[in-house]
N, C-alpha and C positions, 0 to 999 in steps of 0.2 A: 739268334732271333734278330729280325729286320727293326729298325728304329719304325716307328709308325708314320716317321713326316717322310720318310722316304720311300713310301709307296706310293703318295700321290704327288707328281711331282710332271715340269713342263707345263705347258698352257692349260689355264684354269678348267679342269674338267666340269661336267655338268655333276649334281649331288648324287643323281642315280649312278653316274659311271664312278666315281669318286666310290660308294657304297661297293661297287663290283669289285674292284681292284682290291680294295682290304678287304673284302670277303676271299675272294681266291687268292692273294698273297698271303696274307696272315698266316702264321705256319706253329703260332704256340696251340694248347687245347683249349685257353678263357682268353677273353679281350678285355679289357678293363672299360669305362666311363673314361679316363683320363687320357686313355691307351686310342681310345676313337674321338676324344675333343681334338688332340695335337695332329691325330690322321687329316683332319679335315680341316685345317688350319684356318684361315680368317674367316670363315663362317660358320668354327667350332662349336659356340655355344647353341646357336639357333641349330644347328645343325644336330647336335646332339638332341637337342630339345624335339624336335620332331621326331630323331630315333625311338624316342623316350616314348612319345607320345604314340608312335604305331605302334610298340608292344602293348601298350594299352588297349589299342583298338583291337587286338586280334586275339581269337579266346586263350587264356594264361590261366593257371593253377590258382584256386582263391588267395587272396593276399596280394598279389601281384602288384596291384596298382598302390597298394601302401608300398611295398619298397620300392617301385620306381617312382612313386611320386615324391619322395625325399629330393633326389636329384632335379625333379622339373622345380619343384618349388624356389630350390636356391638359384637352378640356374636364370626362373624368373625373376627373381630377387636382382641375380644382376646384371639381368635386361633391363631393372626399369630402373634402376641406380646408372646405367649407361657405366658400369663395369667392364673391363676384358675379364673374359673365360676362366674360370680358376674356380680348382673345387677343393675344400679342403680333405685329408684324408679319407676320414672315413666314408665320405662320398666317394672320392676319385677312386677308392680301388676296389667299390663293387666292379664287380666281374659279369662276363653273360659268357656260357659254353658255346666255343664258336661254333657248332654245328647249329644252336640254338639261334647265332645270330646271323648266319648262313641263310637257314630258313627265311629269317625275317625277311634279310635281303630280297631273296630269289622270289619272296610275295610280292614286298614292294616295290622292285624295280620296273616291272611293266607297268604298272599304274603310272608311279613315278613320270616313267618313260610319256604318256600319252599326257601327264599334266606338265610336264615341261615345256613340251610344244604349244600350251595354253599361257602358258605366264611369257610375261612380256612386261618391262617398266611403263608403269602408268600412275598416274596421280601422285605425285612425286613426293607431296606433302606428306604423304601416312605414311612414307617410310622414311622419312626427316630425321635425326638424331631425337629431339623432343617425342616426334609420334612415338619412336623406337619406346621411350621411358616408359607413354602412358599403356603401348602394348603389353610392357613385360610386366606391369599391373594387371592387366585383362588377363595374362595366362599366370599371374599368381595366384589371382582368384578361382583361374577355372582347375588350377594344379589344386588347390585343397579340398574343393569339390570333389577334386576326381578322389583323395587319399579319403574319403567319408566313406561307410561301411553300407553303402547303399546296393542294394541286387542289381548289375548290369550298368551301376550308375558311373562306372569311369569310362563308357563307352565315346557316348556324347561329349564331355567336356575334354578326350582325349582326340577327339577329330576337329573339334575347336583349333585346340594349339595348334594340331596338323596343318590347318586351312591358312592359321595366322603364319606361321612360319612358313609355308611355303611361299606365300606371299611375299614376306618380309626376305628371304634368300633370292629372290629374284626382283624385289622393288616394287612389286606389283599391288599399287593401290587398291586393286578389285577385291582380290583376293584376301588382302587384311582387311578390309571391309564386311565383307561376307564372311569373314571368321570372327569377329566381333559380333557380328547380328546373333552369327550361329551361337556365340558362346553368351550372349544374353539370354537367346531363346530356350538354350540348356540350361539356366539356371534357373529363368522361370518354369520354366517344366519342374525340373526335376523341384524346388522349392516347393511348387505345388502341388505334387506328388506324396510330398511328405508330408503336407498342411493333411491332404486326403485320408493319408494310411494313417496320420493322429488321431483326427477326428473319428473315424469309422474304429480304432482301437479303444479308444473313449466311451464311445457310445456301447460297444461291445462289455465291455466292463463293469458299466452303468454308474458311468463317472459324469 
């Protein structure tokens, strides 16, 4: 088996090509979390953290989003402690079947592809070391949201993190912007979602 820091390697690829290369190099049957943070080396964490968050987005087995949200949560935890990358065991050596994470790839690449050509560094301040902290608070909170047992409810709060970190891997102030609004707007959504399905479960009862 290939070390995983030696797949990507030579001038700094873009995250979608970086994705291609461990997808078609990779040559065991599971890829670990730990095994794709040191793939993708100084922008491991964030970078897994989006991995993270498009399995999320894309329809998964019920449960899903509780065992990947373990992983987002801590890695949020040490985004906004302004941490390096580090997961302890029982994190680092969940696994995904790389056929499974092949898949993922081969979805999100051409997306990927067409939002790459959109980001560009801008507004310098949001992705400052400081903003970094208070982001990886906004995707702590939208990562526990997303592990609640709500119907469809870690869709939204998993395209948050998506928005913020893409942002945050290419500098681009818009874009962690717009991923903050969004992950506000998902929380009052869905918050008041839940206020609704109480109330009407309430009244139903005759409480």
């Amino acid at each position: 088996m290939r070390r995983p820091d030696t797949l990507i390697h030579g001038p700094r690829p873009t995250l979608s090509r970086a994705l291609t290369r461990l997808a078609e190099e990779w040559t065991e049957p599971r890829i670990s979390v730990a095994q794709i943070l040191i793939a993708l080396g100084d922008r491991g964490l964030i970078g897994l953290l989006l991995i993270l968050a498009l399995f999320n987005v894309i329809p998964n087995p019920p449960g899903t989003s509780a065992v990947l949200g373990l992983p987002m949560l801590y890695l949020s935890w040490q985004m906004m402690r302004g941490q390096l990358p580090w997961l302890p065991q029982f994190l680092a050596g969940r696994s995904f079947d790389i056929a499974q994470f092949r898949t993922l790839v081969t979805r999100a690449v051409p997306h990927l592809n067409r939002v790459e050509r959109l980001l560009r560094p801008r507004l310098a301040s949001l992705s400052s070391p400081v903003a970094m902290k208070v982001l990886g608070g906004v995707c702590l909170i939208l990562s526990a949201v997303l592990i609640l047992p709500i119907p469809l409810g870690n869709l939204l709060p998993a395209a948050a993190i998506a928005i913020i970190a893409l942002g945050a891997l290419e500098r681009d102030g818009v874009w962690i912007l717009g991923g903050v609004l969004f992950g506000i707007a998902t929380i009052l959504f869905l918050g008041g979602t839940i206020v609704i399905l109480m109330a009407a479960l309430l009244r139903l009862l005759g409480l």
